[in-house]
The first five atom37 places (N, CA, C, CB, O) and aatype in JSON, in Angstrom:
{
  "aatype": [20, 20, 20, 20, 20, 20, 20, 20, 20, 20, 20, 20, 20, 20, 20, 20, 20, 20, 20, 20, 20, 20, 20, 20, 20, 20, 20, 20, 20, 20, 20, 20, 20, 20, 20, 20, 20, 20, 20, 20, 20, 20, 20, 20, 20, 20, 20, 20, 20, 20, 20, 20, 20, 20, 20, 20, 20, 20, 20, 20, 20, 20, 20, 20, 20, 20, 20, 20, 20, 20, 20, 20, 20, 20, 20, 20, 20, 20, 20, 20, 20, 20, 20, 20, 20, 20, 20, 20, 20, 20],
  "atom_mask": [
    [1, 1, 1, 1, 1],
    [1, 1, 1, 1, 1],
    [1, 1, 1, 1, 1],
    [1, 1, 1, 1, 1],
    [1, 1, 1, 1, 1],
    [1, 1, 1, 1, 1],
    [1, 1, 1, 1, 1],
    [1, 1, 1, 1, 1],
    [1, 1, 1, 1, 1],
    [1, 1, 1, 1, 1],
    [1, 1, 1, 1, 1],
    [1, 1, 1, 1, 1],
    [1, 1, 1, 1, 1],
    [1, 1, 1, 1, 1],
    [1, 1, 1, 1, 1],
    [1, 1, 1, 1, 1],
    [1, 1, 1, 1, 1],
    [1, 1, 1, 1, 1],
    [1, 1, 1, 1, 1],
    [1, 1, 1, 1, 1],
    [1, 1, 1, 1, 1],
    [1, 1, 1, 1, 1],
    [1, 1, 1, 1, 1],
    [1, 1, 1, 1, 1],
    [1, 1, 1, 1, 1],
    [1, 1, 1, 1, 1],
    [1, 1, 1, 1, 1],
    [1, 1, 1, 1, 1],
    [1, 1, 1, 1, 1],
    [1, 1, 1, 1, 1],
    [1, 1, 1, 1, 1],
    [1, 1, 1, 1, 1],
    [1, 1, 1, 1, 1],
    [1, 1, 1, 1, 1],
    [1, 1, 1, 1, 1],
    [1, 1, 1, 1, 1],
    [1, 1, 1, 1, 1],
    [1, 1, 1, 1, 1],
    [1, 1, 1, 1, 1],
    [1, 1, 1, 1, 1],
    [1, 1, 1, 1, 1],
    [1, 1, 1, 1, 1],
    [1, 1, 1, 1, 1],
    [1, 1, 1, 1, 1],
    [1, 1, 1, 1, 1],
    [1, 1, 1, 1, 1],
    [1, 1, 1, 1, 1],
    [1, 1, 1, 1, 1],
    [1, 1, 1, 1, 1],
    [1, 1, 1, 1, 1],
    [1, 1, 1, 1, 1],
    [1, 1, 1, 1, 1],
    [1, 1, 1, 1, 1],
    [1, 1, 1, 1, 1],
    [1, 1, 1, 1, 1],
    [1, 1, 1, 1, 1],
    [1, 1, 1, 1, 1],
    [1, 1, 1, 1, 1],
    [1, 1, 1, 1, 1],
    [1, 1, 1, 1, 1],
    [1, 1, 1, 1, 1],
    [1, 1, 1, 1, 1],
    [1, 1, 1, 1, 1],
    [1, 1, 1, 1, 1],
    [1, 1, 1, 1, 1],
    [1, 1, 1, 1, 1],
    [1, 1, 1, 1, 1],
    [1, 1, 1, 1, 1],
    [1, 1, 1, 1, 1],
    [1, 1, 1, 1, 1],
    [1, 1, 1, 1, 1],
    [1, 1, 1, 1, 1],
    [1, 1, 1, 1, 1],
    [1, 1, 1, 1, 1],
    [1, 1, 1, 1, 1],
    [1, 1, 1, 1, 1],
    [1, 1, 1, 1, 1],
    [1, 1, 1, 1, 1],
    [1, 1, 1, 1, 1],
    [1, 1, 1, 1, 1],
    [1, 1, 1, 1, 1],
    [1, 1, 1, 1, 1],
    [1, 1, 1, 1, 1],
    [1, 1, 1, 1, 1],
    [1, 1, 1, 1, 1],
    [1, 1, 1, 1, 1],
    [1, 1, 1, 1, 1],
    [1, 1, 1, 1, 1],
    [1, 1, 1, 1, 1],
    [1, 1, 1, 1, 1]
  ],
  "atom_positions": [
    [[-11.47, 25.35, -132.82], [-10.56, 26.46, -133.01], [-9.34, 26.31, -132.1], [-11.27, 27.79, -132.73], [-8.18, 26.58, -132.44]],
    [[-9.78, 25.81, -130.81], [-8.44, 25.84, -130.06], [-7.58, 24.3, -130.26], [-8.81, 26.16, -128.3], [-6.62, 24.06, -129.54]],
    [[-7.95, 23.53, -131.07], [-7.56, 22.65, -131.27], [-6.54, 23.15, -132.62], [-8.63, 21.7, -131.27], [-5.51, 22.5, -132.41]],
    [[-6.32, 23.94, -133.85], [-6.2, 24.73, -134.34], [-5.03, 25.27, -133.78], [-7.17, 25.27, -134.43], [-3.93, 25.02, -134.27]],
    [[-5.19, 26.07, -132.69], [-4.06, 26.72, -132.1], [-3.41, 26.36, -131.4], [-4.15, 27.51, -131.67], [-2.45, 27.02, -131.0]],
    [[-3.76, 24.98, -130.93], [-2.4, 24.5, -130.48], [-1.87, 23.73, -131.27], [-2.34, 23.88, -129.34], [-0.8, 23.32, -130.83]],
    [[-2.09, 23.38, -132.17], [-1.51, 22.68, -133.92], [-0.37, 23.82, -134.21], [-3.08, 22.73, -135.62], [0.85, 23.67, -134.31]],
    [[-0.95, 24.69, -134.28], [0.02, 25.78, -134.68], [1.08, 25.77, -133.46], [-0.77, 27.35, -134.88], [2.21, 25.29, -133.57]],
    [[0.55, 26.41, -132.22], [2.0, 26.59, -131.66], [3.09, 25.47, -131.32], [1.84, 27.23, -130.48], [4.23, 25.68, -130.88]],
    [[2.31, 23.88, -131.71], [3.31, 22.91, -131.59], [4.15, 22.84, -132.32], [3.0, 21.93, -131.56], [5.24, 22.29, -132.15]],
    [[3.55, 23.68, -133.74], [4.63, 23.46, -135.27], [5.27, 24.65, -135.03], [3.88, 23.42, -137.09], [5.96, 24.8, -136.04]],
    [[5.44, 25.46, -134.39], [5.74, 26.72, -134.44], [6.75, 27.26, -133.14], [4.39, 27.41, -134.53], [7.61, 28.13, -133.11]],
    [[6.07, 26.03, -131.77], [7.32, 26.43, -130.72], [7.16, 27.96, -130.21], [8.93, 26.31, -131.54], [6.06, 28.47, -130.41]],
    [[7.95, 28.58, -129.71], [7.88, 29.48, -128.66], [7.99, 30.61, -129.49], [8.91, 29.36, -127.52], [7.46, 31.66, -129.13]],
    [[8.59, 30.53, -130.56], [8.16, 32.03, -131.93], [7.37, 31.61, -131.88], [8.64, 32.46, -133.54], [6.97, 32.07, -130.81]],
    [[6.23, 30.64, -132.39], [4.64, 30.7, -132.59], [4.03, 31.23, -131.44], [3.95, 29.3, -132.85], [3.18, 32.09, -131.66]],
    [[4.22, 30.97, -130.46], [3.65, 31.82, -129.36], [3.71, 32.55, -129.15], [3.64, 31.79, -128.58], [2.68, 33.08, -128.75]],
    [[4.83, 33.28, -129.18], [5.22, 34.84, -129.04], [4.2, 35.42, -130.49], [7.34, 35.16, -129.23], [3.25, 36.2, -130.51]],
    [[4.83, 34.74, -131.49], [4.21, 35.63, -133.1], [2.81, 35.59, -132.25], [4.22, 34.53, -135.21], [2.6, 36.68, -131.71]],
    [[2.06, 34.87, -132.07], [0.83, 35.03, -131.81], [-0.18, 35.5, -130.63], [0.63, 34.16, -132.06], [-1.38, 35.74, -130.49]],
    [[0.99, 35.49, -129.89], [0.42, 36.98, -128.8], [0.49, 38.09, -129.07], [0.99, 37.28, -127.61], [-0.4, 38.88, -128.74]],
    [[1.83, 38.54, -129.9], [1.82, 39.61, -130.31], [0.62, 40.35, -131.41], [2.97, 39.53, -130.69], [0.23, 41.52, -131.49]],
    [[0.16, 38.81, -132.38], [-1.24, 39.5, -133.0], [-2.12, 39.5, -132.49], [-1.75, 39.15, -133.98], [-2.98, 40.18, -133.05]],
    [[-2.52, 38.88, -131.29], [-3.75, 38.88, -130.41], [-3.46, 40.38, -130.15], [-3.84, 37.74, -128.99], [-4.42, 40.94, -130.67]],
    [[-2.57, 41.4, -129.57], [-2.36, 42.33, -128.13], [-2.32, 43.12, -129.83], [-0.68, 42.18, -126.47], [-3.31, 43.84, -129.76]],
    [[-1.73, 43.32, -131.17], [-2.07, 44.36, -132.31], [-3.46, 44.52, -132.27], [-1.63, 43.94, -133.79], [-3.94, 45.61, -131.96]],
    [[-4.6, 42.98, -132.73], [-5.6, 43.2, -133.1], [-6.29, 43.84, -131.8], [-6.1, 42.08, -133.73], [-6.81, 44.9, -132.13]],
    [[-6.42, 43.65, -130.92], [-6.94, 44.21, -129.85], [-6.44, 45.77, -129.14], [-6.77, 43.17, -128.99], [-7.21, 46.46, -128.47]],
    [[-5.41, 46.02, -129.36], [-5.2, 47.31, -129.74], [-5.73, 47.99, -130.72], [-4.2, 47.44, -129.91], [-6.02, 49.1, -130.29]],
    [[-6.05, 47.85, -132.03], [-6.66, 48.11, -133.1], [-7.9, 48.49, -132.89], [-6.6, 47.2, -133.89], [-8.29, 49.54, -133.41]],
    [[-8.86, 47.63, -132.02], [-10.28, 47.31, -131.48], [-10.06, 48.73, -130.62], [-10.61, 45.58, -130.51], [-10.63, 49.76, -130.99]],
    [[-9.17, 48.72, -129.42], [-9.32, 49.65, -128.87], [-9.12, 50.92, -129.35], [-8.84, 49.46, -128.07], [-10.15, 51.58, -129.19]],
    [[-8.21, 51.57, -129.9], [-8.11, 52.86, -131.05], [-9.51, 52.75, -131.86], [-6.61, 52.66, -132.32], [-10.26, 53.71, -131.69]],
    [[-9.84, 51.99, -132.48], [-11.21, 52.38, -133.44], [-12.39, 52.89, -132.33], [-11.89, 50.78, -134.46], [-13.07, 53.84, -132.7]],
    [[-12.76, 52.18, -130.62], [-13.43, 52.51, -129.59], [-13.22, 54.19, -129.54], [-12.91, 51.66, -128.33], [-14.13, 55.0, -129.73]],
    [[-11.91, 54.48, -129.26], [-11.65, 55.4, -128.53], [-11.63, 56.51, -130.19], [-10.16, 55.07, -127.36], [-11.94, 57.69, -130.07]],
    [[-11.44, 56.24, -130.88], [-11.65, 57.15, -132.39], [-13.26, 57.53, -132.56], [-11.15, 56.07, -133.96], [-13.64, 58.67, -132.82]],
    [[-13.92, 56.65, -132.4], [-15.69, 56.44, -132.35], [-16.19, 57.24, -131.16], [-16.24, 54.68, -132.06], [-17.3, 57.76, -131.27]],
    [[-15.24, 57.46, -129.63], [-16.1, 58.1, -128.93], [-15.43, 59.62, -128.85], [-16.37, 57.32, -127.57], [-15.71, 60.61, -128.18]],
    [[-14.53, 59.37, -129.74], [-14.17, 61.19, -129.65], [-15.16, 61.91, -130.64], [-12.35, 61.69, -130.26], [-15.74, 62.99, -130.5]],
    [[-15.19, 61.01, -131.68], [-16.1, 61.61, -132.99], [-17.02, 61.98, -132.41], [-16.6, 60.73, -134.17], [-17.35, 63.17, -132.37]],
    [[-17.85, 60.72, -131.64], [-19.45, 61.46, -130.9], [-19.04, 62.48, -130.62], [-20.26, 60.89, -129.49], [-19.03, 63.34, -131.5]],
    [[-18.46, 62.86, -129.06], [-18.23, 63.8, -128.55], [-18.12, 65.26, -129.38], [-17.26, 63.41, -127.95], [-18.93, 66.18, -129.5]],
    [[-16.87, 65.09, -129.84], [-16.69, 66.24, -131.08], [-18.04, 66.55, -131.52], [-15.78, 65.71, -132.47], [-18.32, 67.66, -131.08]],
    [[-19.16, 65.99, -132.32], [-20.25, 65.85, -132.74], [-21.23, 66.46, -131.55], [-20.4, 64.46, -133.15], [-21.88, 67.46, -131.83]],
    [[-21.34, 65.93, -130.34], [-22.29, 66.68, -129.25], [-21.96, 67.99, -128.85], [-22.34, 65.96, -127.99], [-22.77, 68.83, -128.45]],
    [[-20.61, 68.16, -128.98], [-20.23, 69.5, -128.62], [-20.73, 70.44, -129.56], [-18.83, 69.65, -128.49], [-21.19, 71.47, -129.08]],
    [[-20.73, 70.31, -130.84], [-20.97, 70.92, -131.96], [-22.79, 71.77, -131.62], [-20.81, 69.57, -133.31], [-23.35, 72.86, -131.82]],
    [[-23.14, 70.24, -130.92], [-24.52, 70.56, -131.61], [-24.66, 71.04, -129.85], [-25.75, 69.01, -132.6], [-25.65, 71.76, -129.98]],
    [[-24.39, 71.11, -128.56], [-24.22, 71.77, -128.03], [-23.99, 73.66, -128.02], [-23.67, 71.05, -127.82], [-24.62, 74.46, -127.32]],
    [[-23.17, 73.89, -128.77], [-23.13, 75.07, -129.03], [-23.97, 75.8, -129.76], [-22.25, 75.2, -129.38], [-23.99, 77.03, -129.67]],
    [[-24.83, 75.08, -130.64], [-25.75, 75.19, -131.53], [-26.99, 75.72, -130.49], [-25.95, 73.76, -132.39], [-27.71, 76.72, -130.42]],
    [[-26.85, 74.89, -130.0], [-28.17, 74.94, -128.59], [-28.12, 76.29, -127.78], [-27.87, 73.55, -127.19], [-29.17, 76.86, -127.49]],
    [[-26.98, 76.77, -127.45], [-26.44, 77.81, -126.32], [-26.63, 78.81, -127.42], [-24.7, 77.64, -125.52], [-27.17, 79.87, -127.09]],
    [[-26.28, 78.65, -128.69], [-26.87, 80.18, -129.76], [-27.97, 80.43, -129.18], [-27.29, 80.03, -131.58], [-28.31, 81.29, -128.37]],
    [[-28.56, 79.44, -129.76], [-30.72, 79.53, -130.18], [-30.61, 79.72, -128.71], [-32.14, 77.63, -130.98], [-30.65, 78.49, -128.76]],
    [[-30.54, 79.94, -127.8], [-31.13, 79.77, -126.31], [-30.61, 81.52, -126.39], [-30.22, 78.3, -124.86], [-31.38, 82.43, -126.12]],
    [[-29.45, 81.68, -126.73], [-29.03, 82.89, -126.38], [-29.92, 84.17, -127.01], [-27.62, 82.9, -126.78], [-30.28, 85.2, -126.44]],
    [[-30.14, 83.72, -128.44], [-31.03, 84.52, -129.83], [-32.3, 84.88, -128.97], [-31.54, 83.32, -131.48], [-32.79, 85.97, -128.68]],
    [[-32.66, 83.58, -128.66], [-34.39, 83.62, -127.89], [-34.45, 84.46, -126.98], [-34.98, 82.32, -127.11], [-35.5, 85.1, -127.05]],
    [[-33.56, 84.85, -125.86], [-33.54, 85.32, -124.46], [-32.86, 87.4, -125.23], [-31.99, 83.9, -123.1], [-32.84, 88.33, -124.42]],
    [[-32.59, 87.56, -126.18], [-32.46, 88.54, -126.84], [-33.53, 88.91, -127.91], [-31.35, 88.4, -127.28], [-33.61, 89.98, -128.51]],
    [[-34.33, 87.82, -128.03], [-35.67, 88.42, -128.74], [-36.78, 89.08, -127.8], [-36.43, 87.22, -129.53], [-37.52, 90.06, -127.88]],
    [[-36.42, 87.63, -126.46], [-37.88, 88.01, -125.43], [-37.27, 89.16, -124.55], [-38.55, 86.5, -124.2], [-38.1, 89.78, -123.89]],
    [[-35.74, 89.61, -124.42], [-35.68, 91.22, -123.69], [-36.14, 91.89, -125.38], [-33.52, 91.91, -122.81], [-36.79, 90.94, -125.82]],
    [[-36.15, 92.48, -126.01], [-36.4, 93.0, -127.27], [-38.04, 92.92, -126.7], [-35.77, 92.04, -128.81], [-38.32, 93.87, -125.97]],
    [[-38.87, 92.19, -126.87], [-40.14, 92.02, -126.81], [-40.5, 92.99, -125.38], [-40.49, 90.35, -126.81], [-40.83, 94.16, -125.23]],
    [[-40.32, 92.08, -124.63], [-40.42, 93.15, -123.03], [-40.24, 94.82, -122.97], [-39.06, 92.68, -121.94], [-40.99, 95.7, -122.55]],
    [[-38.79, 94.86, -123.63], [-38.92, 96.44, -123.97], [-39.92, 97.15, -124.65], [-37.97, 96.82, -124.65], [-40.28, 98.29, -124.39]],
    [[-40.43, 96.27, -125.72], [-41.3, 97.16, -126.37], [-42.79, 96.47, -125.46], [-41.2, 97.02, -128.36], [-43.36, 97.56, -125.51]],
    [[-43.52, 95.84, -124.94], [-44.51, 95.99, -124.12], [-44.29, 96.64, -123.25], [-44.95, 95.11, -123.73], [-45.33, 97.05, -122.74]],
    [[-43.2, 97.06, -122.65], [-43.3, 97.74, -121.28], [-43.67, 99.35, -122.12], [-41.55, 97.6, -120.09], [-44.55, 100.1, -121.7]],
    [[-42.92, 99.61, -123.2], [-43.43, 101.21, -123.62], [-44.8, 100.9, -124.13], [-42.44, 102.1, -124.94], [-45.6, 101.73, -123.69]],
    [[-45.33, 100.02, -124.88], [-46.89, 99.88, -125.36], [-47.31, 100.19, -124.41], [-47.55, 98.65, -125.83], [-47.9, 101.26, -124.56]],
    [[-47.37, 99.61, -122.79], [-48.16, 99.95, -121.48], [-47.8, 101.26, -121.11], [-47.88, 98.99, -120.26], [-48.67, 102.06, -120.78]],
    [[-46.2, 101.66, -121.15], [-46.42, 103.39, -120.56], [-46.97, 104.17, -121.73], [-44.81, 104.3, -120.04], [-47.05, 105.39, -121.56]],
    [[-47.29, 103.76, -122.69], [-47.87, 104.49, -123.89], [-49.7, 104.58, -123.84], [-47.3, 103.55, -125.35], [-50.49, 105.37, -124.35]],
    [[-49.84, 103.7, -123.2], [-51.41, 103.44, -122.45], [-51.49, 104.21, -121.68], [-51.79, 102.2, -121.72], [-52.33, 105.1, -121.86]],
    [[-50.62, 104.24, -120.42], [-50.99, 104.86, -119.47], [-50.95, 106.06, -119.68], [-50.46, 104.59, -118.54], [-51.83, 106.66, -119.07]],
    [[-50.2, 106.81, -120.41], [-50.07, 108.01, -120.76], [-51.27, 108.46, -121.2], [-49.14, 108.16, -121.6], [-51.96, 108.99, -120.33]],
    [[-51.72, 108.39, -122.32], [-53.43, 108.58, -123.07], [-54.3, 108.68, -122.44], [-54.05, 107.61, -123.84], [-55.17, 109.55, -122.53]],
    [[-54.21, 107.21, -121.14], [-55.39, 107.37, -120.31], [-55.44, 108.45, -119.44], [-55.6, 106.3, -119.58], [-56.56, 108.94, -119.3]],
    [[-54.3, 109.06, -118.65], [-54.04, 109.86, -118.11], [-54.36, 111.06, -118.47], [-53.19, 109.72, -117.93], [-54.62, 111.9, -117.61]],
    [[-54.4, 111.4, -120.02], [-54.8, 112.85, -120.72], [-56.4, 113.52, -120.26], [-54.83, 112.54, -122.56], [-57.39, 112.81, -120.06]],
    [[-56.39, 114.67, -120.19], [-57.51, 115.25, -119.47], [-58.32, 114.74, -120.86], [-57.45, 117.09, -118.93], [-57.91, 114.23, -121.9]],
    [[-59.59, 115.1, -120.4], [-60.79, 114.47, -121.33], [-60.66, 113.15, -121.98], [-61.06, 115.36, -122.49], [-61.64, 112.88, -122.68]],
    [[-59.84, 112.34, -121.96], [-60.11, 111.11, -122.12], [-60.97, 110.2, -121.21], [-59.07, 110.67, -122.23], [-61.76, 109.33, -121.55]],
    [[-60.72, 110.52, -120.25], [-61.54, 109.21, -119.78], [-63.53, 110.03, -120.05], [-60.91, 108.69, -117.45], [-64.36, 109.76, -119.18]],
    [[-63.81, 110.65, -120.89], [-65.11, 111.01, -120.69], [-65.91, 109.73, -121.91], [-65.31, 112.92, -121.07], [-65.57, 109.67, -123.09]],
    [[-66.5, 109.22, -121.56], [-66.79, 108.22, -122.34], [-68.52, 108.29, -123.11], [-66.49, 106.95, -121.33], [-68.9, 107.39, -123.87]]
  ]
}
């Protein structure tokens, strides 16, 4: 291959060299934009499903106060009954 490229830049002289740095430093720019396009997408993508996460975490922690409220009255609803005269006669 590098035998190849220096075929070329002998027929080609100092435009061949230039032309062909300049497509080395495009294609490799190219490489780098598609990198940096690929890790925004993830990102974009984790964030998504990030927020997804912070719902359901949020839903859950509003079901289990919901739940708590109503055991804490089931228990003062116990204690109450038990407390009533003639109940505890067994």
């Amino acid at each position: 291959m590098e035998a190849e490229i220096v075929g070329a830049l002998t027929q080609f002289g100092v435009a061949g060299l230039v032309c062909w740095m300049w497509l080395s430093e495009r294609r490799a720019s190219a490489d780098r934009e598609r990198q940096i396009t690929e890790a925004h997408t993830k990102l974009i993508r984790q964030d998504d499903g990030h927020r997804v996460l912070i719902e359901v975490v949020r839903e859950n922690t509003k079901a289990l106060a919901a739940l708590e409220v109503g055991q804490r009255g089931l228990g003062a609803a116990i204690d109450r009954m038990g407390s009533r005269p003639g109940m505890n006669q067994g």
